[in-house]
C-alpha positions as CSV (number, residue, x, y, z in Angstrom):
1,X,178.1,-73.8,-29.3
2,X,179.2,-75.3,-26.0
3,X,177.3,-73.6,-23.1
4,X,175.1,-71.8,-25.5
5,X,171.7,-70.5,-24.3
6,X,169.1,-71.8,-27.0
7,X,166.5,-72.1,-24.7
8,X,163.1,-72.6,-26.6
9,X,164.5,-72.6,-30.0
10,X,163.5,-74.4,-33.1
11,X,166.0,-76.5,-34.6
12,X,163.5,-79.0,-35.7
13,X,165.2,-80.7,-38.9
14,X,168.1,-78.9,-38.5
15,X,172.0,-80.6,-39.1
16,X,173.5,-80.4,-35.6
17,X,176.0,-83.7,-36.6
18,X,179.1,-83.8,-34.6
19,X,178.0,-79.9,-32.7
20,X,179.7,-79.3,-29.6
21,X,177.0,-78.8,-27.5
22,X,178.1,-79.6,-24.2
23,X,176.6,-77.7,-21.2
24,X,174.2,-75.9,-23.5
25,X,170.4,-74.9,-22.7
26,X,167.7,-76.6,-24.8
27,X,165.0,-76.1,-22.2
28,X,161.8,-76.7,-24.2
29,X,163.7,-76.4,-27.9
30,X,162.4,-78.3,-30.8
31,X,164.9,-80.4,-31.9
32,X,162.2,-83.1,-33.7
33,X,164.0,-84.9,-36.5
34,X,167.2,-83.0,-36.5
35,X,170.5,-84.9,-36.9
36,X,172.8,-84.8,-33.9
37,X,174.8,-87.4,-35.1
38,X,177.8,-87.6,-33.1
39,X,177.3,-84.6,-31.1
40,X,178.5,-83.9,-27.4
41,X,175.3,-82.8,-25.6
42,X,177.3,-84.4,-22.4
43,X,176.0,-82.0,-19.3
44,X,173.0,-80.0,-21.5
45,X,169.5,-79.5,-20.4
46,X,167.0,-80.7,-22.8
47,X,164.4,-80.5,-20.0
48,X,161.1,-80.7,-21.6
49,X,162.9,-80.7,-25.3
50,X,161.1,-82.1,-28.0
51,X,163.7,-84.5,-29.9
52,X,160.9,-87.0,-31.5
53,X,162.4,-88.5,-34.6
54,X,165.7,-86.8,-34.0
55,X,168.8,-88.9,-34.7
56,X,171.1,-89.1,-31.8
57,X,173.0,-91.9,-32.9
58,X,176.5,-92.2,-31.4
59,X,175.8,-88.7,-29.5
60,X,177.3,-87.9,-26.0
61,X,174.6,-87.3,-23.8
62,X,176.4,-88.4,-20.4
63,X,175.0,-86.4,-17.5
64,X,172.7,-84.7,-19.8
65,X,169.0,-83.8,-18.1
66,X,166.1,-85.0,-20.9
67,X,163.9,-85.3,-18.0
68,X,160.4,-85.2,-19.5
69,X,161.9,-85.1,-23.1
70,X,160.3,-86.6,-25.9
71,X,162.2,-88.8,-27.6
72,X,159.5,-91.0,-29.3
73,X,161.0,-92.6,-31.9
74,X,164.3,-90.7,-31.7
75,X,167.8,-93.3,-32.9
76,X,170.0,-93.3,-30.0
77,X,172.1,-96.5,-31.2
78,X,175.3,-96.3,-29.7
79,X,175.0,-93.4,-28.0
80,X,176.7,-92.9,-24.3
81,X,173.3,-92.2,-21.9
82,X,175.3,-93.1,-18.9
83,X,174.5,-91.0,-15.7
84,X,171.7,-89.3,-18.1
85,X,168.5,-87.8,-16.0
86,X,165.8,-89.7,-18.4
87,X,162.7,-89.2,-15.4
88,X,159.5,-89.1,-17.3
89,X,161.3,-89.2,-20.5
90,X,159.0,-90.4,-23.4
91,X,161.1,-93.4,-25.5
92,X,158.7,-94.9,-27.4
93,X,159.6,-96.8,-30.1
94,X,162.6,-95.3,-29.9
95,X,166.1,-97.3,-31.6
96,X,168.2,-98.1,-28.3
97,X,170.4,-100.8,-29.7
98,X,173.9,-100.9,-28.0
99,X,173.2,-97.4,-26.0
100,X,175.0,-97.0,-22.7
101,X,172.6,-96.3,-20.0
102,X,174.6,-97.2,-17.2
103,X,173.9,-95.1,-14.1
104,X,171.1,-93.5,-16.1
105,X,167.7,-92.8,-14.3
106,X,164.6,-94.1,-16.3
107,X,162.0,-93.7,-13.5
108,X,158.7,-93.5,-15.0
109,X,160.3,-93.3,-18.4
110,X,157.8,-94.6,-21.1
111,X,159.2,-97.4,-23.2
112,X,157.0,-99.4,-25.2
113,X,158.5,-100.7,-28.4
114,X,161.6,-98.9,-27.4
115,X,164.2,-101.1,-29.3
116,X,167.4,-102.3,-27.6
117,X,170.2,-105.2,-28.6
């Protein structure tokens, strides 16, 4: 599904572990409390995407645009956010422990009782 065009679709709950999503659109989907365990969202825009509760753990989301995403409460443990556009992104509460956000922009990101190592 690499460079797919799901723009504004709902995937909420659905099992996206290990997908190859790389370079796909998400514009606006709802991906709330799906499992994208593992996945390769490396270079995808989930601009505006709704990923609350979604589990992200160990996911690939380097270069990835989640400007203005919410990710409240989302598990991104060990997952690679480096050089990640997170701008407005909301991360409350959200499981951060041991995620790489090196080079990542967090500029008016919201992240009370986000959770990190």
């Amino acid at each position: 599904m690499s460079n797919a065009n799901l723009r504004r679709a709902d995937l909420s709950g659905a099992d996206l572990s290990n997908a190859d999503l790389s370079g796909a659109d998400l514009h606006r989907a709802d991906l709330s409390e799906a499992n994208l365990r593992g996945a390769d969202l490396s270079c995808a825009s989930l601009h505006y995407a709704n990923l609350c509760e979604a589990s992200l753990a160990e996911a690939y989301l380097g270069h990835t645009d989640l400007r203005e995403a919410n990710l409240y409460g989302a598990d991104l443990s060990d997952a690679d956010l480096s050089s990640a556009d997170l701008r407005e992104a909301d991360l409350r509460e959200a499981n951060l422990r041991n995620a790489d956000l090196t080079d990542a922009d967090q500029t008016g990101a919201r992240l009370k009782g986000a959770k990190f190592s």
